[in-house]
N, C-alpha and C positions, 0 to 999 in steps of 0.2 A: 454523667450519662455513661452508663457502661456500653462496650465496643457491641456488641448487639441491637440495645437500641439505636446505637448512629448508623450499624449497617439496612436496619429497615427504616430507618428517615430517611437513606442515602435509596433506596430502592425505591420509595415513593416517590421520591422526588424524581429519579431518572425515571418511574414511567411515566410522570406525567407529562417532563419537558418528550418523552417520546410521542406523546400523544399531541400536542403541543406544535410540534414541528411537521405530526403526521398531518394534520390540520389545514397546515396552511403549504404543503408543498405542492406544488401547481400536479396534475394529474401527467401532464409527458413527461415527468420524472420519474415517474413510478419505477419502481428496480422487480417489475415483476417479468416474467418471461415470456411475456404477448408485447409488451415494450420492445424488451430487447431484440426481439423480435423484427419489428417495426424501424427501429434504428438500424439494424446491421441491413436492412434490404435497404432501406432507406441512400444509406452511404455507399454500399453497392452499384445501386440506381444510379446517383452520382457519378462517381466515376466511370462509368459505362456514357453516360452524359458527354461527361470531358472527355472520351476517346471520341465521341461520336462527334464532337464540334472540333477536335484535333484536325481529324482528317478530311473534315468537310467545309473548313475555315482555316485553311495555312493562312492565314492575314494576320488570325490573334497575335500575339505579343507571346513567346517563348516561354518567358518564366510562366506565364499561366498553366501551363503541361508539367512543369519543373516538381523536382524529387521536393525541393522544398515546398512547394503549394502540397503537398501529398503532406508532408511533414504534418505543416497548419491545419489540413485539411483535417487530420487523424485527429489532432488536438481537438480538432472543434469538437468531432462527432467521438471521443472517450468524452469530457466535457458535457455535454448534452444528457449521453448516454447514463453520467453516473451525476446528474446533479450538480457538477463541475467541484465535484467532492477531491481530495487528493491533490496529489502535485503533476502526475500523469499527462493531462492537455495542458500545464501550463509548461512546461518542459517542452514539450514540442513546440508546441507554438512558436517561444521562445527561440529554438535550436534553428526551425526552418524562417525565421525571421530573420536569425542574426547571419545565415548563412546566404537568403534573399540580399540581401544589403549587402552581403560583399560582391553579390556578383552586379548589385548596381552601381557600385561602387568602388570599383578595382582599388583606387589606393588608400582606402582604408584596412587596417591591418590586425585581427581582431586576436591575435596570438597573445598579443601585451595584456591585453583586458578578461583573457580566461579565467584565467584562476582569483582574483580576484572576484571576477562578476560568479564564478561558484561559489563561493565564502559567502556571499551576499544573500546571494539566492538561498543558501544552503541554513542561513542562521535566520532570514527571515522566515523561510519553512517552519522551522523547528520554531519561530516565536507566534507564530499566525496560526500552526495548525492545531492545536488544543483549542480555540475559540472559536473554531469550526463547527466543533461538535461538542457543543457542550453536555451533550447524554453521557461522554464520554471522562468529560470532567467532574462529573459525577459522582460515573467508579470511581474515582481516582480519589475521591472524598470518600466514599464510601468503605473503601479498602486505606485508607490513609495511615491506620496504625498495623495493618496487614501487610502490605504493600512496598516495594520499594522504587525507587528512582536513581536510576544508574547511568552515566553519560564517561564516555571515552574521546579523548580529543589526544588523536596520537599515542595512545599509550596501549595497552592492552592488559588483562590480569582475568586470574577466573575466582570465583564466588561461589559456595554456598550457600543455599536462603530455602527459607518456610515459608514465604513472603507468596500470598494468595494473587496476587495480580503483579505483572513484570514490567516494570519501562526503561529502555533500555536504549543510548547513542550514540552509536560509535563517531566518531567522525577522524580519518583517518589514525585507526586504530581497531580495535578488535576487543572482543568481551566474552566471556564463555561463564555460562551461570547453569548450578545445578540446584534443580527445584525440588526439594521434599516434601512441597505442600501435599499434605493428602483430599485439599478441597482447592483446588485450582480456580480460577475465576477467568483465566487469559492474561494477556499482555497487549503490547506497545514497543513496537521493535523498529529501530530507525538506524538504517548502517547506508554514510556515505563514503564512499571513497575507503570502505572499512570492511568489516565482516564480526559475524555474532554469531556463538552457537548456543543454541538452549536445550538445556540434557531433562527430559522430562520421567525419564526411567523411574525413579520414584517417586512421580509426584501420581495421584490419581486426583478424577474431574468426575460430575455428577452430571450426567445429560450433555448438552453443547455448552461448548467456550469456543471463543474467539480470542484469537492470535490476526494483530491490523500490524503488517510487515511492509514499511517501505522501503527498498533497497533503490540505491543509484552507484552505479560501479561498483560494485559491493557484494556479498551474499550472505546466508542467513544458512545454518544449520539446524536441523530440530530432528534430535534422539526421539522418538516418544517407543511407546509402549507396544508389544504387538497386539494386545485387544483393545486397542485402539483404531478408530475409521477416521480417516484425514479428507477433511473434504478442500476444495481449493476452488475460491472465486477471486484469486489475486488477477491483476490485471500484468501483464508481463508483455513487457516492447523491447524487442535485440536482447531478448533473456529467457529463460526456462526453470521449471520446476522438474525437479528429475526425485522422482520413489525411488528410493533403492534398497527396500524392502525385499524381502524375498517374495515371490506370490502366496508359498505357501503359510508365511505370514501374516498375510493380510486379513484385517478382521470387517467383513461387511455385516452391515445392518448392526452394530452395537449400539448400544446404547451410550458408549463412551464416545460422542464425536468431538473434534478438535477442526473447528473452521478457521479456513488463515482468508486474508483478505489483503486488500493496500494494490500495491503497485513495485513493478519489479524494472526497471531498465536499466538495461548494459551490466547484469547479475543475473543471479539465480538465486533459488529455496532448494536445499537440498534435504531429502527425508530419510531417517535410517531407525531402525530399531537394533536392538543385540537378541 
């Protein structure tokens, strides 16, 4: 079977499992923007709630007010809001639980257990999150002799490749890859405790691609092109995307866009052209 036919068996097959999954996802999931909509008033409403029972019920119990209920709270409603897709609400969750418990708990001591319980968290991520989404396992089939799989554990080096779709890990360490593909597909970009930078200058894309960027203490560079339009629907908590593009740069309405997605905390995406 030449590399053509498996790339349209690989395309059938992920529209169908997209169809598939579009099927049976409950309708308050929907990622459309009459939802989101819905949720951000929603969680709003909420906390407007718990101010109004703060100062009209001093009885409740403290930590109910607490930064950390807000932590959990965030969790729930990212969580909610995207399907409970990503590592985003489980990270908080997690963060204003573990920090709940010390204040119920003065002499436990949770410094010993950090870095450990990240390694943990951090490898079961990386083993769980590919069966998440299996439209995405897919491409990854589909592009498999295209394609590469890149992972850095402490170490750092930079690469050239032709390699139509990108996956790429840092994990305290760093990665820098430059793309020549001239038919781009996107990537898969995962920097913990690291950072990645992806030079797209000569690669060129046909219509949308997606770039699923999760950073945690970390951040993520991306060169691309200036008649290129960068759209951004990452999710980003104690973190930021910063353009630093020139304006007069910038190319709206092409037909070459490059959508980034994922999840961004305690890091950033930074965006540059030459």
């Amino acid at each position: 079977m030449d590399r053509e036919q498996r790339r349209e068996e690989g395309r059938k097959y992920r529209e169908e499992m997209r169809e598939y999954w579009a099927a049976r996802r409950p309708s308050y999931m929907a990622d459309s923007p009459r939802h989101g909509h819905v949720w951000t008033g929603l969680f709003i409403l909420l906390i407007g709630v718990a101010a109004l029972l703060n100062v009209s019920m001093p009885d409740l119990p403290a930590w109910f007010f607490s930064w950390q209920m807000f932590l959990i709270a965030l969790g729930l409603f990212i969580g909610f809001k995207h399907g409970f897709r990503g590592a985003a609400w489980l990270i908080l969750i997690l963060l204003g639980s573990a920090f709940l418990l010390r204040d119920f708990y003065p002499g436990l001591t949770f410094r010993r257990y950090f870095w450990p319980l990240v390694l943990i968290v951090a490898g079961a991520f990386i083993i769980i999150r590919p069966r998440r989404k299996l439209w995405e396992q897919c491409t990854r089939e589909g592009n498999k002799e295209a394609g590469a799989t890149n992972s850095n554990f402490m170490g750092s080096g930079e690469t050239w490749s032709k390699d139509d779709f990108v996956d790429s890990t840092s994990i305290f360490g760093g990665d820098k890859k430059n793309i020549l593909s001239k038919d781009f597909k996107g990537g898969d970009i995962v920097n913990i405790f690291g950072g990645s930078e992806l030079n797209l200058t000569q690669a060129d894309i046909k219509g949308k691609v997606t770039i699923e960027i999760t950073t945690i203490f970390g951040g993520t560079k991306l060169i691309v092109p200036s008649n290129w339009e960068v759209k951004s629907e990452a999710v980003t908590i104690f973190g930021g995307l910063e353009d630093k593009r020139s304006v007069s740069g910038i190319t709206e309405h092409s037909d070459k866009i490059l959508l980034l997605k994922g999840t961004v905390i305690f890091g950033g995406i930074e965006i540059k052209s030459f």
